[in-house]
C-alpha positions, 0 to 999 in steps of 0.5 A, a space after each residue: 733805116 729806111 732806104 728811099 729814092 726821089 723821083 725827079 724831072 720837068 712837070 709832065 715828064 712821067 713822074 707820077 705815072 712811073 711812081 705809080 707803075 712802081 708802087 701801085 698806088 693810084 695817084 693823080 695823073 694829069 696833063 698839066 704842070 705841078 699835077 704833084 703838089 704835096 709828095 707821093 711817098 710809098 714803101 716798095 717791096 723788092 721782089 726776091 726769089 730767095 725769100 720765097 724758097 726760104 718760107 716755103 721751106 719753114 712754111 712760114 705763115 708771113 713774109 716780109 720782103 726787103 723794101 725801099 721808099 720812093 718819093 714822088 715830087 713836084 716837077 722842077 722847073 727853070 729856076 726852082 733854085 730861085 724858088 720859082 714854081 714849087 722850088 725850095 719845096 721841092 729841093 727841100 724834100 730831095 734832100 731827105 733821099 738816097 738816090 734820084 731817079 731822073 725821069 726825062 720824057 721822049 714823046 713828042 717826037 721829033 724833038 723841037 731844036 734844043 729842046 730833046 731829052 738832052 736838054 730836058 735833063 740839062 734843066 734839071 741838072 743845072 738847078 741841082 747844081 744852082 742850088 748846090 752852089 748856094 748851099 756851099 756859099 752858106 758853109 763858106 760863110 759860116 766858117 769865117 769865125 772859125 777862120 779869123 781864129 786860125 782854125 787849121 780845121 776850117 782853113 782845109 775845108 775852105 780849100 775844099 769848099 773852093 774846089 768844089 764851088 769850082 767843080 759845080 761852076 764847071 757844070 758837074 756834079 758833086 758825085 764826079 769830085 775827086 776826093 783827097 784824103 779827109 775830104 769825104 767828111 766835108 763833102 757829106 755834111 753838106 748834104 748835097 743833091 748832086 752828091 747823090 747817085 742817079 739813075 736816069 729813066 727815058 720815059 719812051 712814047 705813049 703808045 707802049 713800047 719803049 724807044 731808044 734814048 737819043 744818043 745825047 742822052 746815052 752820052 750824058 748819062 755815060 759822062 756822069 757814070 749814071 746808069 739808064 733805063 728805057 721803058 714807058 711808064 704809062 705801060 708800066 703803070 697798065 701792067 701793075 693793075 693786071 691781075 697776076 695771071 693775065 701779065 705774062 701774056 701781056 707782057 708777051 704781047 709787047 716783047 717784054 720778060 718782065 716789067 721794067 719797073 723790076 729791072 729799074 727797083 734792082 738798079 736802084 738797089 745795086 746804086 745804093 750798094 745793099 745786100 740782104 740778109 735773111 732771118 726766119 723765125 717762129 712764123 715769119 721769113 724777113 729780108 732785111 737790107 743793108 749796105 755792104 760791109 755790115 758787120 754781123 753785130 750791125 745787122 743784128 741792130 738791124 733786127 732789134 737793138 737788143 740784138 746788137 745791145 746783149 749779142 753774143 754771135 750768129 750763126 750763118 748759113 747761105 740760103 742755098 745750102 740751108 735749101 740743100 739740108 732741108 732746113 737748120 737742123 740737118 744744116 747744122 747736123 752736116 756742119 752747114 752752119 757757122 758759128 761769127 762773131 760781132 766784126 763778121 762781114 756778112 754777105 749777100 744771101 746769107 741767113 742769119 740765127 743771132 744769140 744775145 743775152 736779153 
């Protein structure tokens, strides 16, 4: 499974520069609405300093990084729940990811009255939520059979489904409903876009330095338990083409440690709630991702489903401490490595040695 984040906004907000910053694949950037007509899809990798000590320990000839795939697509606009501009489409290819990443523009300063980051991102916000509210009104019609029979089943999703059809009424997103005990299974099927988690980007000024979110939208995204990040993508993009040596002192220029796109890729990955865990074998050092709570023979059906068909245990070391013993061997000599079973929690950074029967 392949984890993906979509990127959203109103048309000329930086969406596609920000995809491009972020995947360094040159796409179309233009100055004029519904630039992105067909979706910009990337696998990204994830930079990951763990990995790297690993396979210069085993001098490992390939390296596989953890990843995720970010989807650019055709910007929203007032209606696009109604289908205007490239609506459905657009809604259609957001039900497909895991996280959002809500670009909101803050150039053109000063902002027009009503019409600051804010309330950009209010546009945005309701026709998510429109389009929810339609797709509960589909479910709601759909269990009527099941109602007229007496299902006990249906009768509680039909409460269920009321106070959500509330909640969205009230102009707030599906992730804020408090759940009772049972209700987790009906919201999920739904598939909802403000299920979803969000992660909003103020896309700072033009001229390379990223400026503060407005206070409005700090709240907003206080209010929703989003978390935000300011950078301006048009620098971001301009850093991903340098050569490696010359954006350090570029980077330096402008008073930045790092790009930001790495600050926001850690963001996404600390929202979707994954850990990574290492294998290395014969020529390759690999991460591989997945969501906290996996258990020991879930991660080796991450690997291979052989894995977890014939698994018999693994073995399990920290990458630090394999880094100390200078490899397996030693580790397992210092009685470094332990030996799980298939019900074994693993942990972030933890490297793993499955045995399986083939």
């Amino acid at each position: 499974m392949s984890w993906s984040c979509g990127i959203v906004g109103l048309p000329n907000a930086g969406k596609s520069t920000l995809f491009k910053a972020l995947t360094a694949v040159d796409v179309a950037i233009d100055s004029y609405p519904f630039t992105t007509i067909d979706p910009n899809v990337a696998v990204v990798p994830l930079k990951d300093s763990r990995l790297e000590a690993l396979a210069e320990l085993c001098a490992s000839q390939k390296v596989t990084p953890p990843a995720i795939r970010v989807v650019d697509v055709a910007g929203l606009v007032k209606g696009a729940s109604r289908g205007e501009g490239l609506g459905n489409r657009f809604l259609g290819e957001l039900c497909t990811v895991d996280l959002l990443i809500h670009v909101v523009a803050g150039y053109d300063y000063p902002y027009a009255p009503g019409n600051g980051p804010a309330s950009r991102a209010a546009i945005v916000n309701l026709e998510l939520i429109l389009a929810d509210l339609e797709t509960v009104g589909r479910r709601k019609e759909k269990i009527q059979p099941q109602l007229k029979s007496g299902s006990r089943e249906a009768a509680r999703e039909k409460l269920f489904l009321e106070r959500l059809e509330n909640h969205l009424q009230g102009g707030l997103p599906a992730r804020l409903l408090p759940l009772e005990e049972g209700e987790r299974a009906f919201l999920e099927q739904l598939f909802l876009l403000t299920s979803k988690k969000v992660l909003y980007v103020f896309n700072g000024a033009e001229n390379g330095v990223a400026a503060k979110p407005p206070p409005e939208l700090m709240e907003m995204a206080r209010a929703e338990e989003s978390p935000l990040i300011s950078l301006c993508a048009r620098l971001e993009a301009e850093i991903g083409e340098l050569p490696a040596e010359e954006r350090v002192p570029f980077l330096q220029e402008y008073g930045l440690e790092e790009p930001q796109t790495d600050k926001l890729l850690r963001e996404c990955r600390r929202l979707l709630d994954l850990i990574a865990f290492y294998t290395v074998k014969g020529e390759e050092a690999r991460a591989w991702l997945v969501p906290r709570g996996t258990t020991a023979l879930g991660a080796a059906g991450k690997v291979h489903t052989d894995m977890a068909r014939g698994f018999i245990n693994a073995e399990v070391i920290t990458w630090d401490r394999l880094l100390e013993a200078g490899g397996l061997a030693a580790a397992r000599e210092a009685g470094a490595v332990r030996t799980e079973g298939r019900d074994y929690i693993v942990a972030d950074g933890e490297v793993l040695y499955f045995r399986f029967r083939g």
